[in-house]
C-alpha positions as CSV (number, residue, x, y, z in Angstrom):
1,X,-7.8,21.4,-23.5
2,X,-10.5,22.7,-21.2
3,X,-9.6,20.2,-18.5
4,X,-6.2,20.9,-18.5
5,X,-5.8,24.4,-17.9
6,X,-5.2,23.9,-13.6
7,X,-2.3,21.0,-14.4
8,X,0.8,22.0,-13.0
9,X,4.0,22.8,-15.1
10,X,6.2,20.2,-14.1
11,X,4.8,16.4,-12.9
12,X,7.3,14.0,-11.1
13,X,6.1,11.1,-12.3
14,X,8.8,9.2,-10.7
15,X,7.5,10.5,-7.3
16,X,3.9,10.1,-8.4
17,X,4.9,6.3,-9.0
18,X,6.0,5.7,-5.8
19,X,3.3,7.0,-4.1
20,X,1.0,5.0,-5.8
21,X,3.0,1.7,-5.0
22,X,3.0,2.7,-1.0
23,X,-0.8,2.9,-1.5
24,X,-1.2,-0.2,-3.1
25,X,0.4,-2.2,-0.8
26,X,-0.9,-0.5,2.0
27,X,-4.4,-1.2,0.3
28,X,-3.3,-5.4,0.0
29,X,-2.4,-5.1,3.8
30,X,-5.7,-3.9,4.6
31,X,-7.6,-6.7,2.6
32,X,-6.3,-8.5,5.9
33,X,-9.4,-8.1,8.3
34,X,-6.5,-8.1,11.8
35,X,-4.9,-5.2,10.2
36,X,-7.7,-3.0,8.4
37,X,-10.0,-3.3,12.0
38,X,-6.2,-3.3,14.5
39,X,-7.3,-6.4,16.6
40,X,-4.0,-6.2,17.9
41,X,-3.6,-3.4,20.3
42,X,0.5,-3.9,21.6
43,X,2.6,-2.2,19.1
44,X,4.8,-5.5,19.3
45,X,1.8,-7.7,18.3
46,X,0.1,-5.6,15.2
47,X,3.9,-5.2,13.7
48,X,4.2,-9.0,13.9
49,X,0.6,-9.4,12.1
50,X,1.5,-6.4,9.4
51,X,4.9,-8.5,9.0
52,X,2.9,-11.7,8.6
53,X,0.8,-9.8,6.4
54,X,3.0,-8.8,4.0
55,X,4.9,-12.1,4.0
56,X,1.5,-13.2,2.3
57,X,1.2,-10.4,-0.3
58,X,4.6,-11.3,-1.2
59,X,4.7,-14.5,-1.7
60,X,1.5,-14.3,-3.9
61,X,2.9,-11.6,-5.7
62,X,5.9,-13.9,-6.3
63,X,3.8,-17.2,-6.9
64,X,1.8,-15.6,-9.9
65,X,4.5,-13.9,-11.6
């Protein structure tokens, strides 16, 4: 195909995959307004809100299944 002709030769999809998963999660974490705008300034208090954060994602991840 036209389209095709700049795809590389060999795709790690498994590595593709990943990535995609990091950026959807980081992507849930930032539908949380404290963590997409860093209220918290102090390393100590944004790690508790992230944590917090995705304690939330997971349990609604976990709830729906």
């Amino acid at each position: 195909k036209v389209n095709e002709k700049d795809k590389p030769g060999f795709f790690a999809k498994a590595l593709y995959r990943g990535r995609a998963r990091i950026e959807q999660t980081v992507g849930k974490l930032k539908r949380f307004k404290r963590v997409a705008l860093r209220c918290e300034k102090a390393k100590r208090n944004f790690t508790a809100i992230v944590a917090l954060a995705a304690a939330f994602v997971l349990v609604k991840s976990v709830h729906t299944a």
